[in-house]
C-alpha positions as CSV (number, residue, x, y, z in Angstrom):
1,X,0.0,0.0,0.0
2,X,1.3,3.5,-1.5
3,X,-0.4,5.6,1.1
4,X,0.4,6.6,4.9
5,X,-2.6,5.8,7.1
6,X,-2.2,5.9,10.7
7,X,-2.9,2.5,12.0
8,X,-6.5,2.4,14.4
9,X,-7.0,0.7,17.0
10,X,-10.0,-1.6,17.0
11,X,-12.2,0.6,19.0
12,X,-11.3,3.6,17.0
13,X,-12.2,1.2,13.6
14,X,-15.6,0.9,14.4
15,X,-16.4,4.1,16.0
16,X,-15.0,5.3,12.8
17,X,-15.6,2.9,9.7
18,X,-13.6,2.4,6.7
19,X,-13.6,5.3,4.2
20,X,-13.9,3.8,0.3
21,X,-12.7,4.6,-2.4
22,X,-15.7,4.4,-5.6
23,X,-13.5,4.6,-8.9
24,X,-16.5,5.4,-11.5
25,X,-16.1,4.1,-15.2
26,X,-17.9,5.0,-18.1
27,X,-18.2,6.7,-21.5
28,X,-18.6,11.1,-21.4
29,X,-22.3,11.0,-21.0
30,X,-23.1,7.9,-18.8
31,X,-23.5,9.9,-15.6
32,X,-20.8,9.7,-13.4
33,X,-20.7,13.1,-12.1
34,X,-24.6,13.2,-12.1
35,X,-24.4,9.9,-10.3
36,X,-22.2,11.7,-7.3
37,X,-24.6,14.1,-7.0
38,X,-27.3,12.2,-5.8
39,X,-25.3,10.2,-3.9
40,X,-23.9,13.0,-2.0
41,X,-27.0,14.7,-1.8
42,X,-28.3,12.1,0.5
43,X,-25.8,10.1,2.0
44,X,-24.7,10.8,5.8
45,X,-21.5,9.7,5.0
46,X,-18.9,11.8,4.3
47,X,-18.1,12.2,0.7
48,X,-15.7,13.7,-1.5
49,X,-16.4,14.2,-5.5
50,X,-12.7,14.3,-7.5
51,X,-12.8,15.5,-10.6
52,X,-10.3,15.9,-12.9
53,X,-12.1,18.8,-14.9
54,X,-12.3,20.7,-12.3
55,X,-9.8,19.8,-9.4
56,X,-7.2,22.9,-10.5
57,X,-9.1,25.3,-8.7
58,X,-12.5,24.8,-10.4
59,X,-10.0,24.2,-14.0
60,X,-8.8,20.9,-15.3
61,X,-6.1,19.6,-14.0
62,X,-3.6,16.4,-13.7
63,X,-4.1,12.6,-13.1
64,X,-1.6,13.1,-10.2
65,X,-3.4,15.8,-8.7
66,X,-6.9,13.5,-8.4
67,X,-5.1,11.3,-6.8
68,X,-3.4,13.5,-4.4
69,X,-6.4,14.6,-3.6
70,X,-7.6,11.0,-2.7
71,X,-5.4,10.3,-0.7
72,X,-5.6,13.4,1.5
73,X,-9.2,13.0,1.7
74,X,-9.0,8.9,2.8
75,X,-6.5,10.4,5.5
76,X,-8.9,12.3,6.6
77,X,-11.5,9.8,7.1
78,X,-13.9,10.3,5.0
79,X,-14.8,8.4,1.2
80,X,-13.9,9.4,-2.0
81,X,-16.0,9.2,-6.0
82,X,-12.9,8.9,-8.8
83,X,-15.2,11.0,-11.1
84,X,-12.6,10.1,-14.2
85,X,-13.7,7.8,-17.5
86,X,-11.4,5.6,-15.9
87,X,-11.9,3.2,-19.0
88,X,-8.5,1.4,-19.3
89,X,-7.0,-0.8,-16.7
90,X,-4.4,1.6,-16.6
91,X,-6.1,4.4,-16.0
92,X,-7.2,3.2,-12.9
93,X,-4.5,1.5,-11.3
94,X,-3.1,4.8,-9.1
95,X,-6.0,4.6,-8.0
96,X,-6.6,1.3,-6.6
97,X,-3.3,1.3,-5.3
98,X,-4.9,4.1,-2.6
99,X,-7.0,0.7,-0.7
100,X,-5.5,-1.2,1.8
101,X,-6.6,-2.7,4.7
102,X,-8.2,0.1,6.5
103,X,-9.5,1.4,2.8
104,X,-12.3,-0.5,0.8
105,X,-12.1,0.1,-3.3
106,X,-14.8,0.0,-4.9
107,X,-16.0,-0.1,-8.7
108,X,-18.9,1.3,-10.7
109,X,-19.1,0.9,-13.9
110,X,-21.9,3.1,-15.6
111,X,-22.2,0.7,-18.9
112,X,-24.5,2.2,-20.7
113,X,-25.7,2.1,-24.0
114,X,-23.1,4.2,-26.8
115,X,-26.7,5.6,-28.6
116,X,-27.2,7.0,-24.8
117,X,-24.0,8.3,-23.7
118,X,-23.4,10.1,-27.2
119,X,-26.9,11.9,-27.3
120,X,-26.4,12.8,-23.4
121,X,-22.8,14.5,-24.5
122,X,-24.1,16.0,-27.6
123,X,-26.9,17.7,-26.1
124,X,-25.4,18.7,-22.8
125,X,-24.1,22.4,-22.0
126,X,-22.1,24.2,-19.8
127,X,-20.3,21.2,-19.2
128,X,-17.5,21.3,-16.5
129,X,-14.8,19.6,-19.2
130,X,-16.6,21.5,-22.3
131,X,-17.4,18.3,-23.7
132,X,-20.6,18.7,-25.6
133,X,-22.5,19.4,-29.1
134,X,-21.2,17.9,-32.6
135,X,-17.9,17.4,-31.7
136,X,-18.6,14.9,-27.9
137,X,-19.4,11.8,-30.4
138,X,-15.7,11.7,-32.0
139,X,-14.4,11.3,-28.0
140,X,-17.0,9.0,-26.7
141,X,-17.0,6.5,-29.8
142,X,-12.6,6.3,-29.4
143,X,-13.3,5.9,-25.5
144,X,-15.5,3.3,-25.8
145,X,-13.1,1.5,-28.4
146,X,-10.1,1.2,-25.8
147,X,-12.7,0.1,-23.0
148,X,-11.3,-2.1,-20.8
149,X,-13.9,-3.8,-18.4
150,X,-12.6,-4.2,-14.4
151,X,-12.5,-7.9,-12.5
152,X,-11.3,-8.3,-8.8
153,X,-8.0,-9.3,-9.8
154,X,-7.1,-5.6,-10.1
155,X,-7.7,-5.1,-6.7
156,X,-10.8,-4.1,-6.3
157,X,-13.0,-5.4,-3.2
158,X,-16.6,-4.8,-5.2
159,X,-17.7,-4.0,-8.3
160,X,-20.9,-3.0,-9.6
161,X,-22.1,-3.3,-13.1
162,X,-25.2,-0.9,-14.3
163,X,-26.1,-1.6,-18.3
164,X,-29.7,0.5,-17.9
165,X,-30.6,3.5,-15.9
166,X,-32.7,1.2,-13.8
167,X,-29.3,-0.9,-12.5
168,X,-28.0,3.2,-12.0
169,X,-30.7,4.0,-9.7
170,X,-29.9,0.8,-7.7
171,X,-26.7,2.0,-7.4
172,X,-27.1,5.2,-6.2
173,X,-29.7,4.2,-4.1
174,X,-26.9,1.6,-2.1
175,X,-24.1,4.3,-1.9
176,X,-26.9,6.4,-0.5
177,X,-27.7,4.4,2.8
178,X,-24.3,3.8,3.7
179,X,-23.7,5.1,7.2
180,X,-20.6,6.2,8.2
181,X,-20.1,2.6,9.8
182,X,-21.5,0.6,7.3
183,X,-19.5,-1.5,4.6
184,X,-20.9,-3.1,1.8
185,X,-20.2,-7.3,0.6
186,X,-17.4,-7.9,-2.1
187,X,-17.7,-9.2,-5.2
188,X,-19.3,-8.7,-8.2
189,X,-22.8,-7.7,-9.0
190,X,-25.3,-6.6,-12.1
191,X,-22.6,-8.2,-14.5
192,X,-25.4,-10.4,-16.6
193,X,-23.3,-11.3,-19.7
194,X,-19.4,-11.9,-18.0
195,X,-18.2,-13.5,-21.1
196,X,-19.6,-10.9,-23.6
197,X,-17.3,-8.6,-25.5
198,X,-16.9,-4.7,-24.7
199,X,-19.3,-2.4,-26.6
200,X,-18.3,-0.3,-29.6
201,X,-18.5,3.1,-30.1
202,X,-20.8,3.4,-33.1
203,X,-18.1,4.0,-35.8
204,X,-16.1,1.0,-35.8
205,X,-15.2,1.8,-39.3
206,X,-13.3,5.1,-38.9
207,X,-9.7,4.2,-39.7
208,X,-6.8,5.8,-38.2
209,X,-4.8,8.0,-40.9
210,X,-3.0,11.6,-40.5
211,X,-4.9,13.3,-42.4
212,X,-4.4,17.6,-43.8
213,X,-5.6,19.5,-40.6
214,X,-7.4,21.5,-43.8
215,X,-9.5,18.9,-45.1
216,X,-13.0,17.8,-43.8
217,X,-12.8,14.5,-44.0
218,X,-15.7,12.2,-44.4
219,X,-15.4,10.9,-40.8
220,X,-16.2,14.6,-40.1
221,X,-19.5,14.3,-42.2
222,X,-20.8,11.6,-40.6
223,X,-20.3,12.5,-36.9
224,X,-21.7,15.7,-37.7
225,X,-24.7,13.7,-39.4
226,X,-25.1,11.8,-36.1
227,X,-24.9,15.1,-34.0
228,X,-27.1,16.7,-36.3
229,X,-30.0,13.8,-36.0
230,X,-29.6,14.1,-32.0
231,X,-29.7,17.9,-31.5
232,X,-31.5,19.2,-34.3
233,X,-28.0,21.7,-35.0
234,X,-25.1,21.0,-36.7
235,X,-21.9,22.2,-35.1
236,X,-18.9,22.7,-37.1
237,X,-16.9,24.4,-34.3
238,X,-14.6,21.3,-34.8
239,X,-14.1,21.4,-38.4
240,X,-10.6,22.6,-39.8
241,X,-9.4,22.9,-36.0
242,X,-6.9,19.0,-36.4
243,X,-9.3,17.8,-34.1
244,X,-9.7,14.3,-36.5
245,X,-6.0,14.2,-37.6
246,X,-6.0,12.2,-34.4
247,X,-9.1,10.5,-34.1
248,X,-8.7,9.3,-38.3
249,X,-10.8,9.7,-41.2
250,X,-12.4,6.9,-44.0
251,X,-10.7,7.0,-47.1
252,X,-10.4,4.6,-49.9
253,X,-8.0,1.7,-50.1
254,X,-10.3,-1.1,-51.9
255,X,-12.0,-1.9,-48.7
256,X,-15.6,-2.5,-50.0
257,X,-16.8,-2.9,-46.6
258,X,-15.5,0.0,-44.8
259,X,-15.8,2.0,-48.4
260,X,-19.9,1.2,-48.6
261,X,-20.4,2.4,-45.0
262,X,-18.7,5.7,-45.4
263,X,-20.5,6.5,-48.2
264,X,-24.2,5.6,-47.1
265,X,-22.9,7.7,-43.8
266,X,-22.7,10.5,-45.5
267,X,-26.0,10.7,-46.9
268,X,-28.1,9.5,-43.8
269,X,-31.1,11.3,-42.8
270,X,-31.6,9.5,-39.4
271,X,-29.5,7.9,-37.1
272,X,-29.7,4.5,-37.9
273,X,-28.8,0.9,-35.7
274,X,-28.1,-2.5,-37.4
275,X,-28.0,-5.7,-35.6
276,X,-26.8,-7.2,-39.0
277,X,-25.5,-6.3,-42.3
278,X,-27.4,-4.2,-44.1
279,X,-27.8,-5.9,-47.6
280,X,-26.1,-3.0,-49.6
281,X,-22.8,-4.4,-47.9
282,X,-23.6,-8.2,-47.6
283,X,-22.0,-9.5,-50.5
284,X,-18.6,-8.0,-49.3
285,X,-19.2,-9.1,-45.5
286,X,-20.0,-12.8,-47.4
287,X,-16.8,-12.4,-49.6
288,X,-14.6,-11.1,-46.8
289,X,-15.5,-14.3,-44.8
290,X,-15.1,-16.8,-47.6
291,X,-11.6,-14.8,-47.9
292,X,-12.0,-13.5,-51.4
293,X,-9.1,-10.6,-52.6
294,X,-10.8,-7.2,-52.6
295,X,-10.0,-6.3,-49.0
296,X,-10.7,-7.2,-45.5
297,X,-13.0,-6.2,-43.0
298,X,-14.9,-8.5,-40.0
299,X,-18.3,-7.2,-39.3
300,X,-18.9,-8.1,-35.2
């Protein structure tokens, strides 16, 4: 264990309880801050938000400050929300390092729905990060790519999975009631598909490519088609600033697959959700499996 904590005596354990540590995980738009809130607004246990957009003084700030900031607060006795994405194993691991045996770590993984996290971001303003309108679905669709779902292995003592806003309200609602003496059992909970893969961000398809800062690409087109169908406004505050030099762009390289998709993006008047292929792309998924030579993709 990283941090300094004064060892209690057993008296002073109980009169005091264990402070814990709740590293929150999700997508921009899944709730976490929202999900502190409540929690905090209710609880009689001490809490603590830390929040990387605003732990400079009410400006973003560092990794190394959050958790600074954590472990000040668990010295102080009371429990901390890691109000971070918190997506990748690595990500987190500062974190969990803060537990111990006087210090519970918890998980919460708000695993929601891409369609939902991207419309909540798009729509939002005045956000503490200024992540909203056209230019949110480009971040949430590469977090949700590099997801990394947690397991007890990485240290954690509990971890609770929400997939709907119904499993949220549970959760909120069993942070809530905890007393400053109470502890919670360990293990995992709400996970109802263990072996299933990690959701994708809606466009699997974008490849990654440095493209002219000066050129709207087509990726640009189609997440501004996707922002445009949730908010009613196009924003093209993004366009021509580099923001997509990172995040890639489609472009042609006899990939039928990825080709047909870019193309039918751009002219979409709704957004629109496929649980299979759509049949103007069929015969290349069928060809791609059967291994034919005009270039590879793997519809999942």
């Amino acid at each position: 264990m990283d941090m300094d904590v004064d060892e209690p005596t057993k008296g002073e354990e109980e009169k005091k309880g264990k402070p814990i540590i709740v590293v929150l995980m999700g997508a921009p738009g899944s709730g976490k801050s929202t999900f502190c809130e409540q929690v905090m607004g209710s609880s009689v246990r001490p809490w603590v938000r830390v929040c990387q957009d605003t732990i400079k003084n009410g400006k973003a700030g560092t990794k190394a400050q959050c958790i600074e900031s954590a472990r000040s607060t668990l010295r102080e006795g009371k429990s901390v929300f890691i109000d971070r994405c918190n997506l990748e194993k690595e990500q987190r691991y500062e974190f969990v390092k803060l537990g111990g045996p006087q210090v519970d770590v918890h998980a919460v993984v708000l695993d929601l729905p891409a369609k939902l996290c991207i419309s909540r971001s798009v729509k939002r303003t005045g956000h503490e990060g200024n992540l909203q309108g056209g230019k949110a679905a480009a971040v949430v669709n590469r977090m949700l790519q590099k997801k990394e779902l947690p397991n007890l292995s990485e240290g954690f003592g509990r971890i609770t999975f929400c997939q709907n806003e119904s499993d949220v309200e549970s959760a909120i609602h069993t942070y809530s009631g905890l007393g400053p003496l109470d502890t919670l059992p360990h293990g995992t909970f709400g996970q109802k598909n263990p072996g299933a893969k990690a959701q994708l961000g809606i466009m699997k398809f974008l490849k990654k490519t440095d493209a002219p800062a000066n050129t709207e690409s087509t990726s640009n087109k189609v997440l501004d088609s996707i922002a445009f169908q949730i908010t009613g406004v196009r924003d093209t505050s993004y366009k021509g600033t580099g923001l997509f030099t990172e995040r890639g762009s489609i472009f042609r390289e006899g990939n039928k697959v990825a080709d047909g998709l870019a193309n039918h993006g751009t002219s979409l008047t709704q957004l629109v959700w496929w649980g299979v292929p759509h049949s103007f792309i069929l015969s290349y998924c069928n060809s791609d499996i059967m291994g034919l030579p005009h270039g590879f993709a793997r519809f999942v």
